[in-house]
N, C-alpha and C positions, 0 to 999 in steps of 0.2 A: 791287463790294465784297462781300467774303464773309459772309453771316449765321452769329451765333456764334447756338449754340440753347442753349438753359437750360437749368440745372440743378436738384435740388432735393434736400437735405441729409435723408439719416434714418442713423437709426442702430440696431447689431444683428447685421447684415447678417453670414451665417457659414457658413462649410462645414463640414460635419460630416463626419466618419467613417461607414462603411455601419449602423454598429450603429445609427445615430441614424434613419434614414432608411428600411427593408427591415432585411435579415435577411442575413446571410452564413453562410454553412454550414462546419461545418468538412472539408469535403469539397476536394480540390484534381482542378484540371483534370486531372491524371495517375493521381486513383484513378476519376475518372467519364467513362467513355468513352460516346455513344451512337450507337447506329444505324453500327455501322461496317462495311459491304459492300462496299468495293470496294476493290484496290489498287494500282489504278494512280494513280500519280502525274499532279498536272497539269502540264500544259507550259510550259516556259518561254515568256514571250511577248515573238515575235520583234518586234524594233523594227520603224518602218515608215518609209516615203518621207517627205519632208518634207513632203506632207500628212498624216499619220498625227496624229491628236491626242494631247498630251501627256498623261500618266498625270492622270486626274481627281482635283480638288482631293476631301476630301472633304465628306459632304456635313451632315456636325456639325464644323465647323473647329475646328482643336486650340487650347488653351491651352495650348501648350511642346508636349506629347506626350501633351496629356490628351484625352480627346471625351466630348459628352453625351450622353447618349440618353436618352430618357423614353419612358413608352406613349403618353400623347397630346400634344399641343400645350398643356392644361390640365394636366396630372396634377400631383401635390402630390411625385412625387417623381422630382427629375434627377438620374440616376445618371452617375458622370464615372469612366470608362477608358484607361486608359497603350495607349502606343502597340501593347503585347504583349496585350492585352485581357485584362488584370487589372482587376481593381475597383481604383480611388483612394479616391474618397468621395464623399458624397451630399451634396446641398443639399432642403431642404426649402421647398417657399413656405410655409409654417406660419412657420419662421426668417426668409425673405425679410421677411413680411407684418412684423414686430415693427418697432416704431418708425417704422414709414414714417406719413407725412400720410394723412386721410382719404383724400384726391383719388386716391393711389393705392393704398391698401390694401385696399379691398374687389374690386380689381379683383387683386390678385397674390395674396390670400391663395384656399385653397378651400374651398367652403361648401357642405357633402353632397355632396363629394367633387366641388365644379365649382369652376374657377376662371374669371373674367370673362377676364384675359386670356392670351394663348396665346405659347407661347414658338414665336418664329418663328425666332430665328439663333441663333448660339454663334460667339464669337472673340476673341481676345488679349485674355482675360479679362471681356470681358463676354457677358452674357445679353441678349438683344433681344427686346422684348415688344410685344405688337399687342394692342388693346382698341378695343370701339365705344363711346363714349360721347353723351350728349345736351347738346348747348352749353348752359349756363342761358338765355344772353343772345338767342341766336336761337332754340333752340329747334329747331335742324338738329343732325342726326346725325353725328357726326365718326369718323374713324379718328384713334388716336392709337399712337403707336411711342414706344417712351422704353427703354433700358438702364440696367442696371444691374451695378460689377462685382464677383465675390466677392472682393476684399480691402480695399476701402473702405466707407463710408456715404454713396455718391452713385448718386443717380437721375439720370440723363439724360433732359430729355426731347428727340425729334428731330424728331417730323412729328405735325403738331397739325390735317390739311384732312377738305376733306365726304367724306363716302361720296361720296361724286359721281364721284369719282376712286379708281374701283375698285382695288383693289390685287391687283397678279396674281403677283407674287414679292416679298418680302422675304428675302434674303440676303447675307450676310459671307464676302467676299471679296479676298482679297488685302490687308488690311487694310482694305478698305472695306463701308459698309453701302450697299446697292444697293438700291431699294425700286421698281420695276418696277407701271408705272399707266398709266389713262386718261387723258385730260384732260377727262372729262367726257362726258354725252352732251346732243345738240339738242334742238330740240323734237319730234323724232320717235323721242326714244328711240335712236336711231345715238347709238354712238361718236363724236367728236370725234376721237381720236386716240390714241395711245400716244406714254408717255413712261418715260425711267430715271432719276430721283433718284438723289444721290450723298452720299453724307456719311463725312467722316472725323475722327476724335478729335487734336484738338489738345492736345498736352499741356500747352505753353503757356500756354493757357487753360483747358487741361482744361473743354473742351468739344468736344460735336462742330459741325463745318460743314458746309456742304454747299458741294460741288466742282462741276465740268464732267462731263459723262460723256465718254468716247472715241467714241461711235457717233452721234452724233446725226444726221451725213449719212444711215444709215442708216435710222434712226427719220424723219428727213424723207422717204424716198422711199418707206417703209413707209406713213406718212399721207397720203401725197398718192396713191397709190392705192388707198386708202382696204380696205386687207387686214390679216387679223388674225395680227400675229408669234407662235408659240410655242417658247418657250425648253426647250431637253432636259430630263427630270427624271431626277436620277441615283436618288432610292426614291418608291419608291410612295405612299410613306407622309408623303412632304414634300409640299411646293410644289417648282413648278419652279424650277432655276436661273435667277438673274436673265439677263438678255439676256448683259449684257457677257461675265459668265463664260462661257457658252455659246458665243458669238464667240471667244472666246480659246482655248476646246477644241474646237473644230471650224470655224473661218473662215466659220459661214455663220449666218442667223437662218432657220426655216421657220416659214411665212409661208401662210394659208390664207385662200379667198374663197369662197362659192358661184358665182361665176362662171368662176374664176381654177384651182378646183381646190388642190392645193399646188403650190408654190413654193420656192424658194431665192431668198438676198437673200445674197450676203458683203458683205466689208468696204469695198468700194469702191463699192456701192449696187450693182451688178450682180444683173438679177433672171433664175433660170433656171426654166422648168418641171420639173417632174417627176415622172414616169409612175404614182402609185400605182395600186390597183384603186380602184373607186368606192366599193366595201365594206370600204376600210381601215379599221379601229378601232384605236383605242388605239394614237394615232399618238404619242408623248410620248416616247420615245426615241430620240436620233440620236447618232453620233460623225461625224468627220472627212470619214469615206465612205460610211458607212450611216444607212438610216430604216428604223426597227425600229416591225412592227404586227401585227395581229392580223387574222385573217380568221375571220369565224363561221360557222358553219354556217347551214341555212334554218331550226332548229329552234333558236337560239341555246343550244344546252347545250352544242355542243362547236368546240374556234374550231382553226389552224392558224397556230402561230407564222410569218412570214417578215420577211425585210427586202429592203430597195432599196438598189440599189447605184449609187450617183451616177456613179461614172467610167462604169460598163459600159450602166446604165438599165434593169437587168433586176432581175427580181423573185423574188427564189429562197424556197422552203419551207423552214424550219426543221424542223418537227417533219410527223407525216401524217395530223395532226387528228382522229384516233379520239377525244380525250380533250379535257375541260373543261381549259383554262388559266388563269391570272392573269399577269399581267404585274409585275416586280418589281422591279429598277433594270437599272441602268446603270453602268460602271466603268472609265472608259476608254475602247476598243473593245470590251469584254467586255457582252453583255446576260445578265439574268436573267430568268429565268419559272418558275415549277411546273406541272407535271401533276398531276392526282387520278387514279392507277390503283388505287381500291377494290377489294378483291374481293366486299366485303359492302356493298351499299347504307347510306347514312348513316354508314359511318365512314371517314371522307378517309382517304385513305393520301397522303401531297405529293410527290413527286420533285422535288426543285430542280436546277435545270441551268445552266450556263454555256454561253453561246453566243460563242467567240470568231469574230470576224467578218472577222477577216484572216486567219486560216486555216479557216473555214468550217468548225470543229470543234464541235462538241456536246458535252461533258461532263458525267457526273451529281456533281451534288459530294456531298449527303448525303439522306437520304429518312427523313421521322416520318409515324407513325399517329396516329390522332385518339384519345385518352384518354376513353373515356366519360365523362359527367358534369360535365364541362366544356366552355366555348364557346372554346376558344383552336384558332384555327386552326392546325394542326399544320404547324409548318417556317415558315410565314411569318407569325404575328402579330408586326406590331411590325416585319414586316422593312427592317433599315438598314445600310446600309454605310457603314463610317468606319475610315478608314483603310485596313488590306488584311486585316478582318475583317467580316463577317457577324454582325450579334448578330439576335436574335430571340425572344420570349414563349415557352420551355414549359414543358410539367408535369414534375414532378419528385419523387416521393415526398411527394404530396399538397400541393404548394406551387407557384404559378406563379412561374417562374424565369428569368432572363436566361441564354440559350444563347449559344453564342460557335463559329463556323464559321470555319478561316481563309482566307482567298485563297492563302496563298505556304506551306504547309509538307508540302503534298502527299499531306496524309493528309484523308481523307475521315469524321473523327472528329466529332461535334460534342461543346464541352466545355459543361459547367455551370459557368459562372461562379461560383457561389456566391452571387450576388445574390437575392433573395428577394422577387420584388415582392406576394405579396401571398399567404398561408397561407390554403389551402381545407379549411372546418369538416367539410365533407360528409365526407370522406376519414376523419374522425375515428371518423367511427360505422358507417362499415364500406365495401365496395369494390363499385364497378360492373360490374354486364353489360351485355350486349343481345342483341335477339333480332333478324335482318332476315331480308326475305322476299322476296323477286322474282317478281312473276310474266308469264309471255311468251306473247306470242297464240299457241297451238299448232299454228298453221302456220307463220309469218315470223319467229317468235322475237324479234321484238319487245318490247323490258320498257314495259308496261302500267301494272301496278300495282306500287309499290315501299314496303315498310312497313319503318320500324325501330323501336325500343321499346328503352329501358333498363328498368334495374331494379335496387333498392338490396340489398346484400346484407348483412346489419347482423352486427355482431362476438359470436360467441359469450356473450361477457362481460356482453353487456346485457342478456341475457333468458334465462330457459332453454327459454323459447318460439321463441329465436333462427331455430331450423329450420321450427317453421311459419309466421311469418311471413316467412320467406324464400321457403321455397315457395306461398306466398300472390302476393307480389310476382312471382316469378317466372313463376307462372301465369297472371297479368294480363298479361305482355309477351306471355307466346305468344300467346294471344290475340289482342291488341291488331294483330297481324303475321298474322293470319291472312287471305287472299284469299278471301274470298265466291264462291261459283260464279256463273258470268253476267257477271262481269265484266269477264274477260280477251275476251271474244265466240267466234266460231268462225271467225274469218279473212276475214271476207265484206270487210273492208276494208286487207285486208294492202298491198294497194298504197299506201293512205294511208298506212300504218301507216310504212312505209320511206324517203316522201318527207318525210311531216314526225310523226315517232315524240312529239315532245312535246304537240301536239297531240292525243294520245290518252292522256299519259301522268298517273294519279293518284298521289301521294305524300303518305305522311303518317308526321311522326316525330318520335316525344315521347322526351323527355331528363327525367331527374333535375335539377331544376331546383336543389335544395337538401333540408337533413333540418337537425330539430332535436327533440330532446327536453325536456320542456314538464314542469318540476314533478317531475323524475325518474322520471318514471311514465308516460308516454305520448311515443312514435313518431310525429312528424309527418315526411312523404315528400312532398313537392310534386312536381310534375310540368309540365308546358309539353311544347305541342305545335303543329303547323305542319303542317295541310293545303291541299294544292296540286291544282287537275285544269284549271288554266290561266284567262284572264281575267289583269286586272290584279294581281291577289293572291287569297291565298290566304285561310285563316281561321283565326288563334289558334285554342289550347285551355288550359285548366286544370284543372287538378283535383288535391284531396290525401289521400293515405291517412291514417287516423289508429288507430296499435295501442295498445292497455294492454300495457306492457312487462310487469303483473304477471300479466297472462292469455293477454296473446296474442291475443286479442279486437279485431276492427276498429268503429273507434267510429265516429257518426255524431252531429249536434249535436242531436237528439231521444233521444240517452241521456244530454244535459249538461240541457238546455231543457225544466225543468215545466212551462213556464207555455202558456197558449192561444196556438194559433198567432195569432189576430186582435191578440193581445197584443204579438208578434215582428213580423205584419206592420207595426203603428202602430208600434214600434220603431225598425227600418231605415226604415221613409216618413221620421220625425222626425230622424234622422243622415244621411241623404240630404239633407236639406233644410239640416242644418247644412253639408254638405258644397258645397253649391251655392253658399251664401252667403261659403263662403269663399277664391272665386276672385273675379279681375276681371271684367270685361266682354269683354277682349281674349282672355283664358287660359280661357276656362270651357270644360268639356268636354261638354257636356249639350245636350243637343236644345232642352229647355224654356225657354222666353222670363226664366222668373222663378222662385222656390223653390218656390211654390206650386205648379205646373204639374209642378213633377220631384219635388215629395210626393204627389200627387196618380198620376203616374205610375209611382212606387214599388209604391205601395199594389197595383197592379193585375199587378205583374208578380214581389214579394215570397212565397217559398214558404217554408216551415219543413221539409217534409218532402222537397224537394227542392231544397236552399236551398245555393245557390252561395256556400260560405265558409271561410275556410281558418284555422284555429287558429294561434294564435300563443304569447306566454310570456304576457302582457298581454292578452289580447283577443282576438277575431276578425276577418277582414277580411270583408266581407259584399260580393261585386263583380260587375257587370254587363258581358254581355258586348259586345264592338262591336255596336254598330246596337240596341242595347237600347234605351239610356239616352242616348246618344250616338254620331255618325258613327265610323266605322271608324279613324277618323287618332287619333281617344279612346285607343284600345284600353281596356284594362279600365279601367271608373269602379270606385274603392275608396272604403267607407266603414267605418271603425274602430267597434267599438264594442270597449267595456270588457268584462270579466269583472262586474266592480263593476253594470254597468247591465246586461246578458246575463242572471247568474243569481245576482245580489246577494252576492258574495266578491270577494274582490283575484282567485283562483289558478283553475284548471281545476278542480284535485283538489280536493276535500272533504277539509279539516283534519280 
């Protein structure tokens, strides 16, 4: 007998237009053309044998001819695209959250910009959501799934079981929602098994149920040799397709054991070996006939795209591994990946490329540089494929922006959608450089040491000191890029240096983290930085300049701060200690057992004249760095203090 699953009524529930939700520009895809280099057209792709897998579904499934994309699984805003990749309109969870029951509101709405649950599917009009909650009654940790769709006020809920039953895909497919899991593990921690959940929407009842899957011979002969199935991923940026789909675009499930090696399973249970290298990575993509991976180098910085070819068993190169990859989707037979071929250390330059796999061709389709001053990977944040378009996060005239690549129109254009996910303030007060610096053992040529450094260059308009604070900032990044002699050595280890080059290699590279002006009178420039010379990790840095826009003058918080340093240190001891008290037992970031113990260890590591603290509009942040105050995984402990308790006024400035 089939279970109907429950429903649960709210109301509200609405889609907006882009204006409600981002930003649309009045810019159209035909006045903004970017990054356009090449002219050749891509090729038409030749059908194939009747193993050749059908055109993949894709991988945000439409609503008529609409798809959704958002930046994370959380984000507050789901931007929906016509099949030509125009904007339609946005949904916000801020809307979603209105009128829904407690039970699920705190979970769909976002709170400092997080939301508890994650948008896992898209299809015939609903939204499909995934959240961990705590049972009251037992007290065990649950997965729960439930939809929701934009033209009614009904919540669905579908799969209400333990974490126990890990869940390794949720996806919407062919009108079904497929939720892809364990069946638990023993008392040894093993797996139990795999399994496919099915559920489809009865209108009838206007509910969903759950069904039979079609594989389950499979999934029997997958558990009973007790090997782990993985389903193709068509982006990076998802979860894998669930089984079934993947079965149905390529006749086979791959299938991995530490003893076993990989494998093939099709439809008929039939299990084949097959040959990868031992050192395959980033095995997650397969079509009909190929297994699409990556091979590293010994120094893991630069890897070599190939795949395998199931009929033949042979194992061909894609690219000739000089160069850092990522791995990106999938699209049919078609794979995607990037290269970084920089020419200046720390600023990515991406080359995106199509690798059609039944004619063994390599195509570049479009290539972005990296925007100083921002973290948006250039060309592929965000990268998703849906439909026979490529969307992806970039910069745009100071505003992060939804790009649009197409598969089928043969220009190698990317457009700007016009979507606007999120306007950068930094951009406002004036534009980025940077400085980078290479340096190579001067025998082997070998890169050693590799520095890069930003630096803000602020707008005439704000200062008539504009120039020497520019030239101030500027002269900190040379600096900062500069190679110390003794470092590079004199070659006595050039053979090392060749075998395994990161092994020797230091890098360190600070970005513009953000700027704000504080009281109309003072230039605040944050900075963040990341050095690296190997080991597990590397070590944070911070630090911020602070000018008087009316002098020109770089401040320091001993030209804000009369009062006795002993005074500043019992200060921050005392908001230290407030800060301690205001985590749990679980979340606390601090070394110290108890408040007393992390006031006590304030006191001894608190300086005034060399005091780690970054101005703000309200306040200061007064912050400790990893391994201070707390282990490394802390990263910076922050403690607020007021203007008001600082230097007794609301402001910075003196009224």
């Amino acid at each position: 007998m089939k279970k109907i699953i429950y429903r649960t009524l709210f109301a509200g529930l609405a889609i907006f237009m882009l204006a409600s939700c981002g930003e649309v520009s009045d810019v159209t895809e035909e006045d903004e053309q970017i990054e356009e280099d090449q002219d050749e057209e891509d090729e038409e792709e030749e059908p194939g044998d009747d193993e050749q897998d059908p055109e993949a579904e894709p991988v945000e499934e439409a609503l008529g001819t609409v798809y959704a994309i958002s930046r994370y699984s959380s984000s507050e805003n789901i931007y929906l695209f016509d099949e030509d990749g125009n904007p339609a309109s946005c949904i916000t969870r801020t809307e979603l959250a209105k009128g829904v029951n407690d039970d699920f509101k705190e979970y769909i709405e976002t709170t400092d910009g997080i939301a508890k649950s994650s948008l896992m599917a898209y299809g015939d009009g609903f939204f499909f959501f995934e959240d961990v909650i705590q049972d009251e009654s037992t007290e065990k940790y649950m997965n729960r799934i439930y939809a929701k769709r934009a033209d009614d006020s009904v919540v669905y809920g579908i799969w209400y079981e333990s974490t126990d039953l890990s869940i390794t895909a949720i996806d919407y497919y062919d009108g079904k929602l497929y939720i892809d899991h364990t069946k638990g593990y023993d008392e040894n921690s093993r797996v139990k098994g795999y399994d496919e959940s099915v559920f489809v929407y009865a209108p009838d009842r206007d509910a969903f149920e759950d069904v039979n899957n079609d594989i389950e011979d499979m999934l029997d002969v997958i558990n009973k040799n007790g090997v782990y199935p993985r389903a193709s991923r068509i982006n990076s940026t998802s979860q894998s397709s669930c089984y079934s789909r993947t079965v149905d675009e390529t006749g086979y499930l791959l299938l991995y054991s530490q003893d076993q090696g990989y494998q093939i399973i099709n439809k008929k249970g039939k299990v084949q070996n097959i040959k990868l290298p031992e050192d395959a990575s980033f095995v997650e993509y397969y079509d009909a006939g190929h297994v699409f991976y990556l091979e590293w180098d010994d120094s893991y910085s630069k890897a070599t795209a190939c795949f395998y070819n199931i009929n033949t068993e042979e194992n061909t190169a894609i690219t000739d591994g000089r160069y850092p990859i990522n791995t990106l989707g999938r699209y049919g037979d078609k794979y995607y990946f990037s290269i970084d071929r920089s020419d200046d250390y720390g600023l990515t330059h991406n080359y995106i490329y199509e690798f059609d796999a039944e004619d063994e061709m390599t195509n570049l389709l479009y290539d972005v540089e990296k925007t100083p001053g921002t973290t948006i990977i250039p060309g592929t944040q965000t990268f998703t494929i849906a439909g026979d378009n490529i969307y992806f996060l970039g910069v745009d005239n100071g505003d992060e922006t939804w790009m649009r690549f197409s598969l089928t129109d043969g220009s190698s254009t990317v457009y700007n959608t016009g979507v606007v996910e999120k306007h950068l303030d930094l951009f406002d007060i004036g534009s980025i450089g940077y400085m980078s610096n290479t340096g190579a053992c001067p025998d082997c040529g070998t890169p050693i040491e590799m520095n890069y450094c930003e630096y803000l260059e602020i707008d005439d308009s704000l200062s008539k000191y504009a120039d020497d604070i520019n030239e101030y900032l500027r002269t900190a990044a040379e600096n900062a890029v500069v190679i110390e002699d003794g470092v590079l050595g004199e070659g006595e280890a050039c053979e090392d240096h060749q075998e395994h080059p990161s092994w020797y290699q230091i890098t360190d590279e600070i970005s513009v983290a953000s700027a704000e002006i504080i009281d109309d009178r003072y230039l605040a420039v944050n900075m963040s930085g990341y050095w690296y010379a190997g080991g597990a990790h590397g070590m944070p840095s911070r630090f911020q300049y602070l000018f008087d826009l009316k002098t020109g003058e770089v401040k320091t918080l001993t030209d804000f701060y009369e009062g006795a340093e002993e005074d500043f240190i019992e200060l921050i001891a005392e908001k230290t200690k407030e800060d301690y008290l205001s985590y749990d037992y679980y979340h606390n970031p601090y070394f110290a057992m108890d408040e007393d113990e992390a006031y006590e260890e304030a006191l001894g590591y608190v300086s005034l004249t060399a005091a780690s603290a970054d101005f703000t509009q309200d306040g200061i942040y007064y912050y400790y760095p990893p391994y201070m105050m707390g282990p490394y995984a802390s990263g910076y402990i922050e403690v607020f203090v007021s203007y008001e308790d600082l230097l007794g006024r609301t402001t910075l400035a003196e009224k």
